[in-house]
C-alpha positions as a printed NumPy array, in Angstrom:
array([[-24.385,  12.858, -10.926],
       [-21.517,  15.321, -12.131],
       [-21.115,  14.86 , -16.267],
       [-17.465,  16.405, -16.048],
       [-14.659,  14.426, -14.787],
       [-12.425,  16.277, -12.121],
       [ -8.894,  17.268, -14.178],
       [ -6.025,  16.055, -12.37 ],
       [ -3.689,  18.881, -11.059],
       [ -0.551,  19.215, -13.487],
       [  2.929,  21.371, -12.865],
       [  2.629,  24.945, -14.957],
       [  4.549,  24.414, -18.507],
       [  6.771,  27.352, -17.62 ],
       [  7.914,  25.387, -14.687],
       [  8.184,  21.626, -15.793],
       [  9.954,  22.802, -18.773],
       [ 13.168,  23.55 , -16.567],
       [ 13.282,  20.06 , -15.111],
       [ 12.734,  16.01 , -15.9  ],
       [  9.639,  16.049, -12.673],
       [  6.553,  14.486, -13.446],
       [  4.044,  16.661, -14.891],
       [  0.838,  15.267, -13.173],
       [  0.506,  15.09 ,  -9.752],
       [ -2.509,  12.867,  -9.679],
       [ -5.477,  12.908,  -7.693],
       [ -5.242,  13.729,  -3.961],
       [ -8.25 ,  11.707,  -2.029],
       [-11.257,  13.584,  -1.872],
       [-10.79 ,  14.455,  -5.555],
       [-10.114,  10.72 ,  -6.183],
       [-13.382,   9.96 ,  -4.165],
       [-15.428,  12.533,  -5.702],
       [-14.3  ,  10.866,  -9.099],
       [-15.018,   7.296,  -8.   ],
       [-18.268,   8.572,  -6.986],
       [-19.059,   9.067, -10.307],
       [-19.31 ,   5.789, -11.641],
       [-22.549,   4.499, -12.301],
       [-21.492,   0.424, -11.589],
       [-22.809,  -0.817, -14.509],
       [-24.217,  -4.43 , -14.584],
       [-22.536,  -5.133, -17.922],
       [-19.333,  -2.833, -17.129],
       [-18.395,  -2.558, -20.803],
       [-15.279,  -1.112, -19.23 ],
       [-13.928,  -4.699, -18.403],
       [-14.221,  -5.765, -21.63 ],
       [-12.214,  -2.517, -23.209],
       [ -9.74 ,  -3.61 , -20.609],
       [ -6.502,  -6.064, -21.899],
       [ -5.982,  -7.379, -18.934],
       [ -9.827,  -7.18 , -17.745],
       [ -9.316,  -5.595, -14.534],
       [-12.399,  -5.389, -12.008],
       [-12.917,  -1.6  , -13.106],
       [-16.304,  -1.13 , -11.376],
       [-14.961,  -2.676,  -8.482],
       [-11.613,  -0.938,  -7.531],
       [-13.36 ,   2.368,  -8.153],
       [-16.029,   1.68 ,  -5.755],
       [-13.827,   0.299,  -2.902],
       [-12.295,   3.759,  -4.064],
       [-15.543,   6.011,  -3.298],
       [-16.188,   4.063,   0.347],
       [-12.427,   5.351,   0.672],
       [-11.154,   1.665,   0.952],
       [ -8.093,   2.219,  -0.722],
       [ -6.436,  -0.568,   0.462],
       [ -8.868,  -3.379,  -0.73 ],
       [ -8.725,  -1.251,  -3.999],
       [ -5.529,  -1.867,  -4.628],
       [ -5.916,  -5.91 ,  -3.682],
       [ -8.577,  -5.642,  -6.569],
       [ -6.293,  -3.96 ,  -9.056],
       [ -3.136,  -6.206,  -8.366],
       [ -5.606,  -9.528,  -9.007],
       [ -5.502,  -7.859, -12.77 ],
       [ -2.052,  -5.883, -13.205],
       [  1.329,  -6.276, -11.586],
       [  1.967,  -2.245, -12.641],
       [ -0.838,  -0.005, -11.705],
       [  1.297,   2.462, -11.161],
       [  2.457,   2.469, -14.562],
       [ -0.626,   1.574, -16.528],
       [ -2.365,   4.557, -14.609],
       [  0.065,   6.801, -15.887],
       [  0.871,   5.845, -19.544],
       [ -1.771,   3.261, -20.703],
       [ -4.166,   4.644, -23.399],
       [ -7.24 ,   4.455, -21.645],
       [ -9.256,   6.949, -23.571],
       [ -8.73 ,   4.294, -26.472],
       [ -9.735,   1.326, -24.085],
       [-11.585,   1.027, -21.062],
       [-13.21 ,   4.971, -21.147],
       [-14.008,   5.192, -24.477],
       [-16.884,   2.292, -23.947],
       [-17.921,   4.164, -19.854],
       [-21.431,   4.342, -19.883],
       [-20.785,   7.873, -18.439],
       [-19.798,   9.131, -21.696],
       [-22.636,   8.798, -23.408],
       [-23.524,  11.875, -22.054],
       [-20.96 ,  13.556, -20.542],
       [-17.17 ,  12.401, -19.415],
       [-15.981,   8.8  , -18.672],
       [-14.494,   8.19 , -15.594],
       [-10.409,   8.787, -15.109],
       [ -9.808,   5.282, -15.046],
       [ -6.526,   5.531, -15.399],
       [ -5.959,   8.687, -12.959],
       [ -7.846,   6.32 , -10.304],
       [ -5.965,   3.231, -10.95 ],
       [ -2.613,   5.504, -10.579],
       [ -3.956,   7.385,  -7.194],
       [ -4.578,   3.978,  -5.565],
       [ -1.334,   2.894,  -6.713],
       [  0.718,   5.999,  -5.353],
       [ -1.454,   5.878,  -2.298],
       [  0.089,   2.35 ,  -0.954],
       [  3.124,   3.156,  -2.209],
       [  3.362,   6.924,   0.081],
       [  1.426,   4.965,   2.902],
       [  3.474,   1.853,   2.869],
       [  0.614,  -0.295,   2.712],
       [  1.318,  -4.188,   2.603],
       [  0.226,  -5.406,  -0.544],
       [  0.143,  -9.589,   0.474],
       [  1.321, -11.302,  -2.523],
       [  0.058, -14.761,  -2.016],
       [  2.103, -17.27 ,  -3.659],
       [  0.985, -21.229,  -4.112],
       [  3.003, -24.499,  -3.103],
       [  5.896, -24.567,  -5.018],
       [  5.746, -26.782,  -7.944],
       [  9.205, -27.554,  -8.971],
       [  9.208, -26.357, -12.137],
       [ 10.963, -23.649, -13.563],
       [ 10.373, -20.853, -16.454],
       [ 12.638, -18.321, -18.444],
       [ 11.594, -15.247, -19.443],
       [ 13.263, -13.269, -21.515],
       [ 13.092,  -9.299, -21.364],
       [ 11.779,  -7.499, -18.283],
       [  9.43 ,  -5.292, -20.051],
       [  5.56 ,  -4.949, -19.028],
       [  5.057,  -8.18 , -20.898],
       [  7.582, -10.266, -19.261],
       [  7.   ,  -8.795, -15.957],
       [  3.149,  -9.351, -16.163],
       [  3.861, -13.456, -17.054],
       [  6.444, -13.515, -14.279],
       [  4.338, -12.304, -11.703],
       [  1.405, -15.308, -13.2  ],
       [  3.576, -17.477, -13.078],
       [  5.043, -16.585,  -9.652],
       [  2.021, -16.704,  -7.967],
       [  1.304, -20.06 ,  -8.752],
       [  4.727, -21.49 ,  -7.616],
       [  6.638, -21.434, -10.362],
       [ 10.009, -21.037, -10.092],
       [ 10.558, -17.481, -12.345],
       [ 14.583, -16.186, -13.561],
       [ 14.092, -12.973, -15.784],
       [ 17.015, -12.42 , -18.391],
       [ 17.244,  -8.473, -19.223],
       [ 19.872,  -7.273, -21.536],
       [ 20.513,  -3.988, -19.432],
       [ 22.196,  -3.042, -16.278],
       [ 18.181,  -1.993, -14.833],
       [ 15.299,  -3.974, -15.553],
       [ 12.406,  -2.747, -17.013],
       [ 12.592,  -2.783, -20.333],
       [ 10.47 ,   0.173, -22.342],
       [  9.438,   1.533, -19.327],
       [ 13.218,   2.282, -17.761],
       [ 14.578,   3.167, -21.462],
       [ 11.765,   4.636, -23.302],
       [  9.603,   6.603, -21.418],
       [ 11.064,  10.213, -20.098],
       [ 10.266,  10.471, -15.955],
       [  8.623,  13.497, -16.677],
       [  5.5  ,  11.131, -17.943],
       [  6.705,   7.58 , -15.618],
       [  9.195,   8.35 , -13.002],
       [ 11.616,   5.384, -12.705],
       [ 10.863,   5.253,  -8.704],
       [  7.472,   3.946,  -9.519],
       [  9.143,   1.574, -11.765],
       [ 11.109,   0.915,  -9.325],
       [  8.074,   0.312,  -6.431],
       [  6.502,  -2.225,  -8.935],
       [  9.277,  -4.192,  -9.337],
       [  9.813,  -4.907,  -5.413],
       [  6.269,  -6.754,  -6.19 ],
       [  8.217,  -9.186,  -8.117],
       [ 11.039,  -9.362,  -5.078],
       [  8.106, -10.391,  -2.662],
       [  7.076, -12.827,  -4.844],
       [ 10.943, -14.833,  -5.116],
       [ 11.539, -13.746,  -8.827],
       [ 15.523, -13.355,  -9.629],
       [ 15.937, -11.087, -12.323],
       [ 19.369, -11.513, -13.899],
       [ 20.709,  -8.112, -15.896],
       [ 23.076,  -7.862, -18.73 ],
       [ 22.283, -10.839, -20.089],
       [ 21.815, -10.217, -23.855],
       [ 20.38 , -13.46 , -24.926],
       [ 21.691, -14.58 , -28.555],
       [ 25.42 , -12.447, -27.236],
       [ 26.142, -13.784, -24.357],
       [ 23.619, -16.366, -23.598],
       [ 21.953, -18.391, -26.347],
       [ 18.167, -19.853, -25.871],
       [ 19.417, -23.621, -26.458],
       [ 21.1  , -23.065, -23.093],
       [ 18.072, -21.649, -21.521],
       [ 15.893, -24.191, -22.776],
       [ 18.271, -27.369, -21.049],
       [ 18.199, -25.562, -17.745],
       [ 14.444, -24.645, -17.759],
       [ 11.009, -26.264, -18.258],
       [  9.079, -23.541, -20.22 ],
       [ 10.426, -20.106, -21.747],
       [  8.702, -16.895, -22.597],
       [  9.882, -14.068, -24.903],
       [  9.382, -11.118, -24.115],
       [ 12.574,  -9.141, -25.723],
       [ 10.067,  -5.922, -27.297],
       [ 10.483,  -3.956, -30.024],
       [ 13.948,  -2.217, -29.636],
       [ 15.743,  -1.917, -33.074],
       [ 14.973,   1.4  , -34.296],
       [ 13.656,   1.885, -37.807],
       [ 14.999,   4.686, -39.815],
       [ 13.616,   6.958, -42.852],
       [ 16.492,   5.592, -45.647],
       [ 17.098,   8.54 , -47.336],
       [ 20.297,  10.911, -48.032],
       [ 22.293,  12.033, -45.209],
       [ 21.05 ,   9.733, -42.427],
       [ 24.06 ,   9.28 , -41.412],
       [ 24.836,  12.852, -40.539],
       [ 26.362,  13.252, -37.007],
       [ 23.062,  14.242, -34.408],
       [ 20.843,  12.437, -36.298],
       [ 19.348,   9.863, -33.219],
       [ 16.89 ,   7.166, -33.234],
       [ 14.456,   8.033, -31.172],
       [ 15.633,   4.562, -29.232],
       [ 18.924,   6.087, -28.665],
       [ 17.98 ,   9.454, -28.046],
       [ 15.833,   8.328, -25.003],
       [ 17.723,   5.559, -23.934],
       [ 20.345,   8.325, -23.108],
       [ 18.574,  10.665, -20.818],
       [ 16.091,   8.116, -19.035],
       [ 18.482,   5.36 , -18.073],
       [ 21.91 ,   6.812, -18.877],
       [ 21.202,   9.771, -17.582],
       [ 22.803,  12.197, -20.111],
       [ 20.695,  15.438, -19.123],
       [ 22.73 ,  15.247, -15.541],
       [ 26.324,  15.226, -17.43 ],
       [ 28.714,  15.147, -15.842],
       [ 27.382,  14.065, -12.886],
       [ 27.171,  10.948, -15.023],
       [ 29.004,   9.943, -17.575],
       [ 26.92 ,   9.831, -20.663],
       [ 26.705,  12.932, -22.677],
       [ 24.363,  14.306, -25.156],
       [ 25.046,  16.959, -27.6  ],
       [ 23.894,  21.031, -27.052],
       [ 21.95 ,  21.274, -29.816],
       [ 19.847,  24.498, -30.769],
       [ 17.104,  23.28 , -32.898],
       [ 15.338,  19.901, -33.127],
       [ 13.349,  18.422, -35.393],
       [ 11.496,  15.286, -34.314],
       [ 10.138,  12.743, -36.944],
       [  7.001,  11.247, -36.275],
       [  4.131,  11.569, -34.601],
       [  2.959,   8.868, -32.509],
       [  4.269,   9.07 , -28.015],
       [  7.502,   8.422, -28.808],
       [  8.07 ,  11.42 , -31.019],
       [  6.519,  13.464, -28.192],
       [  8.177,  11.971, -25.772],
       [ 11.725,  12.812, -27.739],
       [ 10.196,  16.357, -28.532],
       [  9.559,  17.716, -25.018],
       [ 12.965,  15.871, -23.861],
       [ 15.109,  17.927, -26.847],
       [ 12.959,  21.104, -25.306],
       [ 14.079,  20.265, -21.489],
       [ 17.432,  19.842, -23.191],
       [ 17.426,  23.705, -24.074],
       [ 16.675,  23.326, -28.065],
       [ 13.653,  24.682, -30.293],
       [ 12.225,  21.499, -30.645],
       [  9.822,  20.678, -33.536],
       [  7.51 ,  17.906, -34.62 ],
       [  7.952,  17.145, -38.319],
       [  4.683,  15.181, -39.366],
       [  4.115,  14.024, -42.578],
       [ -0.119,  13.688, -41.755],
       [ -2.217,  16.313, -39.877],
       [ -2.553,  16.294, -36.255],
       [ -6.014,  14.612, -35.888],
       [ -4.315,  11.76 , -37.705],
       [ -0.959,  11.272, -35.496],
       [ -1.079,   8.24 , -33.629],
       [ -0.299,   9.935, -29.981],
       [ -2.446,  10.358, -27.184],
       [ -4.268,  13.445, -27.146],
       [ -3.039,  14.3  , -23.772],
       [  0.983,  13.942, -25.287],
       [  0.194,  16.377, -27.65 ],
       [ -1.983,  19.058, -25.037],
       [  1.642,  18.535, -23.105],
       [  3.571,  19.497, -25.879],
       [  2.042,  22.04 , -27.419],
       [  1.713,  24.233, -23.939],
       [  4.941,  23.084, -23.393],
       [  6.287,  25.028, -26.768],
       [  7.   ,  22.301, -28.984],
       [  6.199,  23.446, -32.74 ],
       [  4.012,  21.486, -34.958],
       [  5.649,  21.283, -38.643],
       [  2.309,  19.299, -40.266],
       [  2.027,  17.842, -43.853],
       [  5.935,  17.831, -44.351],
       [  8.179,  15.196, -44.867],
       [ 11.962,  15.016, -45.13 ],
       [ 13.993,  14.274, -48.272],
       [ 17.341,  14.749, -47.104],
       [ 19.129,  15.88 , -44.571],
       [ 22.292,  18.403, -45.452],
       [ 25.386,  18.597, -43.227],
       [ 28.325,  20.161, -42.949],
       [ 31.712,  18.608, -42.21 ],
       [ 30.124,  15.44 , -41.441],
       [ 27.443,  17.258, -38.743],
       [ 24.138,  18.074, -39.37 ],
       [ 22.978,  21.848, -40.528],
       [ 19.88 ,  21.768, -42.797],
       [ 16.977,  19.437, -43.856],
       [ 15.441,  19.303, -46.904],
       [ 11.768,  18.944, -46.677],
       [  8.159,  18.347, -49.426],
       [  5.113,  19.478, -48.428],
       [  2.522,  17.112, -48.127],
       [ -1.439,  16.267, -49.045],
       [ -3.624,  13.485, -47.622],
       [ -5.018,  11.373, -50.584],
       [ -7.532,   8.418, -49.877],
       [ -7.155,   6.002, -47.235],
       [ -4.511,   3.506, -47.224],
       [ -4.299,   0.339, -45.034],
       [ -3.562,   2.025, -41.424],
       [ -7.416,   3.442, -42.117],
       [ -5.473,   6.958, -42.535],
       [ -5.408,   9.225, -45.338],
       [ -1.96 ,   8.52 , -47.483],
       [  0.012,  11.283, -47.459],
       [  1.336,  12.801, -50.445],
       [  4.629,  14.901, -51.806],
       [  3.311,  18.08 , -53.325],
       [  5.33 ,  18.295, -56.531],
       [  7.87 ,  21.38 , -56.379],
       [  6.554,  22.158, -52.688],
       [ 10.43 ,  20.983, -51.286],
       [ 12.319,  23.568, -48.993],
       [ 14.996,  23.603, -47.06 ],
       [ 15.486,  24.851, -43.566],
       [ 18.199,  24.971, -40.614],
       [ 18.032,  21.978, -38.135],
       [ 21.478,  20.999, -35.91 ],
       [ 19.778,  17.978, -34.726],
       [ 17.039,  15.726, -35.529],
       [ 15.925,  12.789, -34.263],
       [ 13.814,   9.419, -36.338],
       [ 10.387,   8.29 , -34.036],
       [  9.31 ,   6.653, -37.237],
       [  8.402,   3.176, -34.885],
       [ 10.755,   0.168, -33.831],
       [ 10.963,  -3.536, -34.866],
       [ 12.132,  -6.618, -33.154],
       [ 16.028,  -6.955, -32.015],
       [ 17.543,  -9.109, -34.78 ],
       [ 20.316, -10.075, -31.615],
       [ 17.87 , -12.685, -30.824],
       [ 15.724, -14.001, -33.654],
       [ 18.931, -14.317, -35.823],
       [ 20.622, -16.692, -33.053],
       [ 17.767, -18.86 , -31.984],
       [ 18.007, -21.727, -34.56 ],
       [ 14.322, -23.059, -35.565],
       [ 12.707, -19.9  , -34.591],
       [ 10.187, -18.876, -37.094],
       [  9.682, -15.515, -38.041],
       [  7.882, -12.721, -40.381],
       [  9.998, -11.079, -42.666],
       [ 10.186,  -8.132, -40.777],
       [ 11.337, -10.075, -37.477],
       [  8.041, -10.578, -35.334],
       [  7.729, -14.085, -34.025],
       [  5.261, -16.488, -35.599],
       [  3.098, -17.871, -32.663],
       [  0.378, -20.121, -32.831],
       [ -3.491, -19.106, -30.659],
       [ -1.712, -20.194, -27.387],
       [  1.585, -17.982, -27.73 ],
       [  4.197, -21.15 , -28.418],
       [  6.799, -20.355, -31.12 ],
       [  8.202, -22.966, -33.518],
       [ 10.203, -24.227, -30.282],
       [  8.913, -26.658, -28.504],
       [  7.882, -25.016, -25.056],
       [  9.026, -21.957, -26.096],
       [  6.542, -18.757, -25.908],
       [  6.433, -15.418, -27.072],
       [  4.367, -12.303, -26.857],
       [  4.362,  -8.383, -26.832],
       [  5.929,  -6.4  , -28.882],
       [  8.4  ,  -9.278, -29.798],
       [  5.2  , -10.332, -31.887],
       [  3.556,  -7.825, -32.804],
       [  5.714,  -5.275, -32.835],
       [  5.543,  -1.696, -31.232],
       [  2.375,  -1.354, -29.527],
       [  1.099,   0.175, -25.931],
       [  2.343,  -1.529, -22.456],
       [ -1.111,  -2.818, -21.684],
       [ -1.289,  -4.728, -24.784],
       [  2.115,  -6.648, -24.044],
       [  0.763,  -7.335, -20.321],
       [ -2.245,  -8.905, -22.036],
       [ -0.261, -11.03 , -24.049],
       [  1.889, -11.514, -20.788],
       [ -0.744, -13.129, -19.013],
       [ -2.201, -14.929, -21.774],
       [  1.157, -16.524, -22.369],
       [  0.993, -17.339, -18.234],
       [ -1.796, -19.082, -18.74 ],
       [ -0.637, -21.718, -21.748],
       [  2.492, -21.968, -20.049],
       [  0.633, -23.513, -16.788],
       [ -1.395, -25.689, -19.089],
       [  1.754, -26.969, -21.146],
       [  3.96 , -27.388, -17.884],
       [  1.07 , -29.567, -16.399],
       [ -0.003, -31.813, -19.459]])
């Protein structure tokens, strides 16, 4: 039994740096095989239970050694409506592989690089993927958002007759996954490839329909028998300190929102532009920040990571960081801004303070601290806040009776209903910012109490 995993083929930094191309290119299948072979089908599978959605893990990877990909793939869609996302961006190495037997004494198995290579293998094959849908049962549910939460209780629901209508505030559904993560990590045609899942199944997704602007939840709630929100986390939050407000100074939010579904790196092919800017600095340090960091770099600037912890503390996945350090990304640790200096109303210079780690605080991290008299200032023409994202205050704020937290997550009780009578929530909406498979989790939970409500 091999201890090492088999690495998954990636595109040379000197060459992905020039482009917005994936980066992996996944598992071709003898490697996949040789991978799968690896497993040693545990009777308790502690893998399942890592899993949010508790996929079948020992069981997709060995219809994945007898080279049955297509039976595979029936395993993994009883589980997840996006394997072909999950495989690419979930955090496995926090989840599923970090309880594999196999690492006890050597390297888990590449979940996640198996559950994508099954995933791009039906897709490049064409292989029918037989949703199978129940009677229909005349009853009809809302969700709100099109994210990996609301698409994971859509497809539940779906496939056991429901009647399922999607409200997404943008012109392309897919919430996070079409606005906030760069194609060089989740191209949008596997987005796109999931989503014709949904089509199979008879959900209508309706875009730009911003509910609490131009569609109001009391509405929804006449014309429907159930309702789940799933709107995210999309309002950005910001740092609050001098000179904010400085032209190219982006939320992160914005920033990406831009490039992956605007488009803004192929201006003026298409019409939203971003500025040329020559040097970057990137605050935060969780995916986000790395995702913004390598997308300013693509974008031709010296892009920089200012972190006010040390790297073995930064919430990212170690993989992100690998990627952006070979990638040339610089690594500014144990700083923290102060205020950001412009000229005629643009950005030219941040102010920075060294920092220390003191004793934990209530993330389990070491607090950072300002060194007294360590502050410095240096050149920066853009810079762009990955500090994390709250709940949209769009919808909260017009959805009279809603309960919320102060900072604008939704109060739900154990089965996912709000203060609304038949109304659900889940995902980042509720807890806010957190990983995709986490909002799927809640996204079939929330499936699940919806059925049970709809049929008391």
């Amino acid at each position: 039994m091999e201890k090492e995993r088999l690495r998954v083929p990636e595109r040379p930094p000197e060459e992905r740096i020039k482009d917005f191309d994936e980066v992996s290119l996944g598992y071709d299948q003898e490697s996949a095989r040789k991978e799968a072979e690896r497993c040693l089908q545990c009777p308790k599978s502690p893998c399942v239970g890592g899993c949010p959605v508790e996929i079948d893990i020992p069981r997709f990877i060995q219809l994945i050694a007898e080279g049955k990909f297509e039976e595979s793939l029936r395993v993994l869609k009883e589980y997840n409506v996006l394997p072909a996302v999950t495989g690419r961006v979930c955090p496995q190495e926090e989840q599923c592989e970090v309880v594999c037997t196999m690492g006890k004494k050597g390297d888990p198995i590449n979940i996640g690089k198996l559950e994508r290579f099954v995933a791009d293998y039906s897709r490049e094959k064409g292989l029918e993927r037989f949703p199978e849908v129940k009677k229909d049962r005349e009853k009809r549910v809302a969700v709100i958002g099109s994210g990996p939460s609301g698409l994971t209780c859509a497809t539940d629901l779906a496939r056991e007759g429901y009647g399922v209508v999607i409200y997404e505030a943008l012109h392309k559904p897919g919430g996070v996954l079409r606005y906030g993560i760069p194609e060089f990590r989740l191209p949008n045609e596997t987005v796109d490839y999931e989503l014709e899942f949904l089509e199979k199944l008879g959900v209508e997704i309706r875009v730009n329909r911003i509910v609490g602007q131009n569609v109001f939840i009391e509405e929804i709630r006449k014309e429907y028998d159930a309702v789940y929100v799933a709107t995210g986390a999309g309002a950005p939050r910001f740092l609050g300190v001098e000179g904010e407000d400085l032209n190219n100074i982006f939320s992160a939010n914005e920033f990406l929102t831009r490039n992956n579904l605007m488009k803004a790196y192929k201006f003026p092919e298409y019409d939203t532009p971003i500025p040329h800017l020559e040097k970057v600095a990137v605050i935060g340090g969780g995916n986000v920040a790395m995702d913004s960091a390598r997308t300013a770099l693509r974008l031709g600037a010296e892009s920089h990571i200012v972190y006010r912890r040390t790297i073995e503390q930064a919430p990212a996945r170690d993989e992100e960081i690998e990627h952006a350090r070979e990638e040339g990304v610089h690594f500014d640790l144990l700083r923290n801004p102060v205020r950001f200096i412009g000229e005629d109303g643009w950005l030219s210079s941040i102010e920075l303070v060294k920092m220390r780690l003191g004793e934990l605080d209530e993330s389990g991290r070491r607090k950072p601290i300002p060194v007294e008299g360590s502050e410095y200032v240096e050149d920066f023409d853009g810079a762009i806040i990955a500090i994390g994202q709250t709940p949209n205050k769009v919808f909260y704020q017009n959805a009279p009776g809603l309960k919320v937290k102060s900072w604008g997550g939704i109060i739900i009780d154990d089965f996912l209903e709000t203060s609304l009578d038949g109304v659900f929530a889940g995902g980042d909406a509720v807890s806010g910012a957190a990983t995709v498979i986490l909002a799927m989790g809640d996204g079939r939970k929330a499936a699940k109490s919806i059925r049970e409500y709809l049929e008391e």
